[in-house]
Every structure is written in structure tokens, then in C-alpha cells.
N, C-alpha and C positions, 0 to 999 in steps of 0.2 A: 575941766572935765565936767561935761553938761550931764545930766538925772537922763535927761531927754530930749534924745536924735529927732531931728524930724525924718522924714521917709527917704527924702533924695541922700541927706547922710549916711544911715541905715544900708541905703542902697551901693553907698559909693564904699564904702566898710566892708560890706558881702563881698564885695566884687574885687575887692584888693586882698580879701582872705581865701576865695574862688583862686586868684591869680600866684597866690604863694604856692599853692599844691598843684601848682605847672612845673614847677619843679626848675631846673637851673642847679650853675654849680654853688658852693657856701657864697662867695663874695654878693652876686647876683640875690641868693635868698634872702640874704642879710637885711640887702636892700629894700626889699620887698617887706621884711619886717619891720626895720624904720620908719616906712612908710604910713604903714599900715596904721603901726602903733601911734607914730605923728598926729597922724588928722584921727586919733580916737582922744587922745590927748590935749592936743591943743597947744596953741602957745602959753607957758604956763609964766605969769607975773615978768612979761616981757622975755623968756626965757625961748630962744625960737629953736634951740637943738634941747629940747624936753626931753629927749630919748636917744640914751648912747649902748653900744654893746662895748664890754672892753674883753678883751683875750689876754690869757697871763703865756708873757714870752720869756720870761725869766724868773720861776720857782724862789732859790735863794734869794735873789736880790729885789723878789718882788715887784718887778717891773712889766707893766703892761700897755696895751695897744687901745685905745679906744677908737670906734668909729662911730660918727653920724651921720645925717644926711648929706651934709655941707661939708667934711672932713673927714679926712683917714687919720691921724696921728699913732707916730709908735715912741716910744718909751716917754710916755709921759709923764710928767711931777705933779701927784697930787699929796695935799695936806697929809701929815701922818696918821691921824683919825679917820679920812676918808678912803686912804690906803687900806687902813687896817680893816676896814666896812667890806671893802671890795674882798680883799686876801681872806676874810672870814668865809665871804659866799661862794668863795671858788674852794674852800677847801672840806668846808662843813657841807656844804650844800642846801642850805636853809634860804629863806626870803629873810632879806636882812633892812632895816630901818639905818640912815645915817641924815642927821641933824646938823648942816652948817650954822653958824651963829649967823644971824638976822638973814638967813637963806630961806629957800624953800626946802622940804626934808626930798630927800632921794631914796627911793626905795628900789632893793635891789633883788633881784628874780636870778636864779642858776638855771643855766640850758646845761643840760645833762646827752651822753652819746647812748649807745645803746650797752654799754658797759656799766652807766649810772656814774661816772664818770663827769665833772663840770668842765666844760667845753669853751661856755662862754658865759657871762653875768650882763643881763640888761638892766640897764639903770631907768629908773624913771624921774623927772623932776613933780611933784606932789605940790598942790592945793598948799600955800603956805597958811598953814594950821595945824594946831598941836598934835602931836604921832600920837597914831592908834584914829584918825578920827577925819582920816581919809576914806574916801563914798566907799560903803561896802561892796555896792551895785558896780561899780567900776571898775574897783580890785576885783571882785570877781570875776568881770569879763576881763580883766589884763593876764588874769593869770589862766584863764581858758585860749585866749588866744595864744599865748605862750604853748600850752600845753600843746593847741594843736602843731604851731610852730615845732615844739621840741618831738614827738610822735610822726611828723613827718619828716624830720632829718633823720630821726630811727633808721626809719624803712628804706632811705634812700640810701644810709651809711651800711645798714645792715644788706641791702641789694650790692654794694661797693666794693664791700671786705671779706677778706679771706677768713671764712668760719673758726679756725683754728686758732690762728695767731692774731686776727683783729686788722691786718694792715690790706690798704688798698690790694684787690684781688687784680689780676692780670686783662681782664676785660676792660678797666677803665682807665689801663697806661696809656693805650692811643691817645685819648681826648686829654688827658692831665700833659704827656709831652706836646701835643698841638697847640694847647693855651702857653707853655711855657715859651713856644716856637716862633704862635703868632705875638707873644708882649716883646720877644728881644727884634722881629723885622719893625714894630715899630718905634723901638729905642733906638735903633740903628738908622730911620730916618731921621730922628732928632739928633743931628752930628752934637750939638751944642749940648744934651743932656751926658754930665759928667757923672749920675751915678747908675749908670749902666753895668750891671753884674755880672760876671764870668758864670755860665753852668756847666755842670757833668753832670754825666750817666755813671752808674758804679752799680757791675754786677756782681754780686756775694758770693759764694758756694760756700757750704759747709767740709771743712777738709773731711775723706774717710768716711763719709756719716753710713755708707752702705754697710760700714761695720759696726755700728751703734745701734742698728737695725738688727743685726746679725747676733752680736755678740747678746743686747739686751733686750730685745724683742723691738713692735711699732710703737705699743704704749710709752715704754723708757723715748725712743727714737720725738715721737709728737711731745714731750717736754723737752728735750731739748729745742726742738724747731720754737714752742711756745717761747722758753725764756731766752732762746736767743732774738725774738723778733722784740720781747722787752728789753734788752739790754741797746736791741737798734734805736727803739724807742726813747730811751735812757738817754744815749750819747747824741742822737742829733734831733735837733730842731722841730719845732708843729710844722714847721714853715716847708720844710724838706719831706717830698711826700716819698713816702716806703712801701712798698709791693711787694708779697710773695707772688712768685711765678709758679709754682708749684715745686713740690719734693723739698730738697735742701735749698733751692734757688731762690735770692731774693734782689729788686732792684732798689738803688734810692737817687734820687734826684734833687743836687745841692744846689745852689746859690751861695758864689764865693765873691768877696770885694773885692780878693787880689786872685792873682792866677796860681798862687802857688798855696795858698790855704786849704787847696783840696786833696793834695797829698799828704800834708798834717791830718787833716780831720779822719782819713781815712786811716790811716797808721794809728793815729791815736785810737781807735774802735778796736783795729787787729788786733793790737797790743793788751785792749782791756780784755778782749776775748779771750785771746791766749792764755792771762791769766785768773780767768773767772772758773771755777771749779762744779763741775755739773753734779748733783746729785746722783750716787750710783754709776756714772758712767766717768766721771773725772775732768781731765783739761778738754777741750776741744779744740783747734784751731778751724780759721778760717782762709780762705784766699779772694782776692779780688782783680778786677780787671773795670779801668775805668776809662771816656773816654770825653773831648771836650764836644759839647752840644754848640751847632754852628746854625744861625739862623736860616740856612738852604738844606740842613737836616731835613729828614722825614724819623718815623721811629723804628723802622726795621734796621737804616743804615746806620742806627746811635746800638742798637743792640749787637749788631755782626761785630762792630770794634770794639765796643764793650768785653765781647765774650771773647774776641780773638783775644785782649792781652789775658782776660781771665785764665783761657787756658794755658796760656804761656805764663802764668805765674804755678799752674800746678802741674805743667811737666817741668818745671824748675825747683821745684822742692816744698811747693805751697806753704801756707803759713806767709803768702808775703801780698804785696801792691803791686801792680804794672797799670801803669801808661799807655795808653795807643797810640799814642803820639808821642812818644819817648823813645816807645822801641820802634818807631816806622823811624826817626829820626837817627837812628842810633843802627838801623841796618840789619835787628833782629827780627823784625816783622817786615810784610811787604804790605804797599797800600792796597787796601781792599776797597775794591771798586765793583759796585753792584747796582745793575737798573733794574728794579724792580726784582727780578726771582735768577735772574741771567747774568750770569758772571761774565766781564768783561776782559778779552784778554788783548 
């Protein structure tokens, strides 16, 4: 890490911080901050991935994802001391210092959501020389690029999400199901890749909720919608992105290894629902209707089967899961076939 750019570096730095607030989705941004922060860095004592972001995808167990320029890795094993460095700045949210013996020190920066919230931890590899006595002039520009980094996912998260409850708002389900649509038509030409994922669509409704409105006013009514979109939060995955649609309606979108995981995961939600006690207002349930996402998809024809089992779980007594493809097999639903806005008979 040099004192002093000359002009065309300077120039090449502007232009890759210029290109980060072009904006793109997280994976894309990411990269652009690896980038960035790469050639500010430098390769550090033969060290050519100087700069990693890791993501915590497992709370209890500690387990998380690092990416660099050169790799993705998920559930990686780092040393217990440098676990504990990372797990510190994801939960404190502080810049944290860790020290490998005869390494170079890592210093570790929190990317924060617009909740304040730590989202992700960038690592840096440091000038092997004693902590605390790393360039002040270069920490300070790492952690201003960072800052602008962290203040433009704000806006872009804060432009995404549904004001209330925090989760992806309905406007940016098109492009989130088209990336999920476009990566499975190209798994699907790789016959040979064997870890190709199963997905569903799952649409939520809140059972009754027009009498929670009713009984307890909007205020009572928008806490419940608030802690049930944490409890959605709670139960599944970063990985799985969740949308209010508006009112009580909410979508999420799994990735299962087996085909049958996703009517456990689903159940298992219900069930915590059902017995999760609302302040003021008491048990709530919930109902759902889910449905398998097929690479010749679009995302009107994932929502029409979606919502068709939804509501045949709550003219069936709600509180429960339906299948699209359960009951079109099973002879309680008929296949819904739709081009475009024209129903096909």
C-alpha cells in the first residue's frame, strides 16, 4: 500500500469508484469492490486475494461464506481466533484487528444495511508490521471507500424494500425471478453439473388479518405484518429472498437440494407461526400456496399457481400448505394455462 499514486493510478481508482455507483445487483457490486479495493491494495507480501468480503450464513454455528476475486467459497474453516475476529465484527460492528502468527495482520471493516445492521465484513490483508502502525493515509481512504461503498447499498436497499417491514418490495420480484430463471436455463445446459437446485415460489397470506385491522385498529394490524416479516426473516435463509406484496401478502423464493425439503421448510414456518403469540392481538395463523419454479417460467405464470393452491388452502380451512402441483396431480386443481393476460381454453 504506496503513500503515493501516480496520476494514471489515481485515474484508474476514480474510475472503478465512478463504476461502483452504476449500480448492479449485490454479487455484481461486490465485485466491483474487490476490485476496486485490489489495485488500492496491492498484492500484499505475495498475498494476491489481499481482499476478501465474507457473509455469515450460519449465526449459531458460526459459519460463513467468503468471496474474492479469484473465488466464491461457502462454509469455510478458519482458525478459532480468526473466526472469532470475523464473528466479533459481524456482531459488534466495530473495525476489528486480527494477527496470524508470522502472517500479515487482517483488518476487518463491517458493511452495515440501512437498518445498521452488518450485512457483510471486508477483510483486508495489512503491510506485515506491528498493529496499530498501518498508513493512517490508507486506512483512511479504505474506510471512506468503504463508506461510499456501504451509503450506496443504502439507497439502493432502501429504493428495494418495503418501508415497513424491511423486505424486498414488489417492484423488484421481476428481475430477482429472471436472475433465478436465467442461472437454472444455464445449469440445465450443463447436463453433467450435479449440483443443480430444485426452486419454489411460496405465497403467504396472513389468515383473518382484515379482523386484526378490525378488531385492533392499522397501528396493532402493521406490528403484526412488522414481526411477522421477522419471524420470515428468523426462519429462512439470507439466501432466499422474501417480498411483501402489499397488505397481509408476502412472497419467498427457496432453493432446495432435494425436492421434498420444501414442504418441510414451509410447514415448519406455519407451525412456528401458529404458535408464536402476538402481543395484544394473540395466535395468528398463516396459509400458503406454493409452486415449482421451471426454467420456461416467466413470473406472472409462477404467481397465478402459486396463488391458485394459496387459495385453495384457505377455502379449505387455512392454517395449512398446498402444492400446485400436488393438487393439479391429485385432480383438485385443473392446470392453469395462461399466455400472457388470455386464458387458454
Amino acid at each position: 500500500m504506496s503513500n503515493t499514486l501516480t496520476t494514471a493510478e489515481t485515474n484508474t481508482l476514480l474510475s472503478k469508484l465512478v463504476a461502483l455507483t452504476h449500480g448492479g445487483d449485490e454479487v455484481s457490486l461486490e465485485m466491483k469492490l474487490l476490485g476496486l479495493l485490489s489495485d488500492f491494495v496491492g498484492p500484499i507480501n505475495n498475498h494476491e486475494n489481499a481482499v476478501a468480503i465474507y457473509h455469515l450464513i450460519h449465526l449459531e454455528k458460526q459459519r460463513f461464506s467468503r468471496h474474492t476475486q479469484q473465488q466464491h467459497e461457502t462454509n469455510i474453516q478458519l482458525t478459532k481466533a480468526h473466526q472469532q475476529a470475523v464473528m466479533h465484527c459481524f456482531t459488534e460492528g466495530v473495525v476489528g484487528l486480527y494477527q496470524p502468527a508470522n502472517a500479515p495482520h487482517l483488518k476487518l471493516y463491517p458493511i452495515k444495511d440501512f437498518a445498521e445492521k452488518v450485512v457483510s465484513v471486508v477483510e483486508i490483508t495489512m503491510p506485515n508490521q506491528e498493529a496499530g502502525s498501518v498508513d493512517a493515509k490508507a486506512d483512511t481512504a479504505i474506510g471512506m471507500m468503504l463508506e461510499i461503498y456501504q451509503n450506496f447499498t443504502k439507497l439502493m436497499n432502501d429504493n428495494e424494500c418495503d418501508t415497513l417491514t424491511g423486505l424486498l418490495n414488489r417492484k423488484t420480484f421481476d428481475s430477482k425471478i429472471n436472475k433465478i430463471i436465467t442461472q437454472m436455463r444455464t445449469v440445465a445446459k450443463r447436463k453433467e453439473d450435479k449440483s443443480a437446485q430444485f426452486y419454489y415460489l411460496a405465497i403467504f397470506d396472513i389468515d383473518h388479518f382484515k379482523r386484526v385491522n378490525d378488531n385492533f385498529g392499522h397501528l396493532i394490524g402493521d406490528e403484526v405484518l412488522l414481526m411477522f416479516s421477522q419471524l420470515m426473516k428468523q426462519s429462512f435463509r439470507d439466501s432466499d429472498p422474501l417480498f411483501r406484496f402489499g397488505g397481509e401478502e408476502f412472497v419467498g423464493v427457496f432453493g432446495c437440494n432435494h425436492v421434498n425439503d420444501i414442504n418441510t421448510i414451509l410447514e415448519r414456518f406455519r407451525n412456528k407461526m401458529a404458535q408464536f403469540v402476538f402481543p395484544q392481538v394473540g395466535k395468528v395463523t398463516v396459509s400458503a400456496g406454493y409452486t415449482e419454479i421451471q426454467d420456461f417460467d416467466n413470473s406472472s405464470q409462477l404467481i397465478d399457481r402459486a396463488d391458485s393452491a394459496l387459495y385453495f388452502a384457505k377455502n379449505h380451512g387455512r392454517n395449512q400448505v398446498a402444492c400446485y402441483e400436488h393438487l393439479v396431480a391429485t385432480g383438485e386443481l385443473q392446470v392453469n394455462k395462461k399466455e400472457g393476460d388470455i386464458e387458454l381454453f
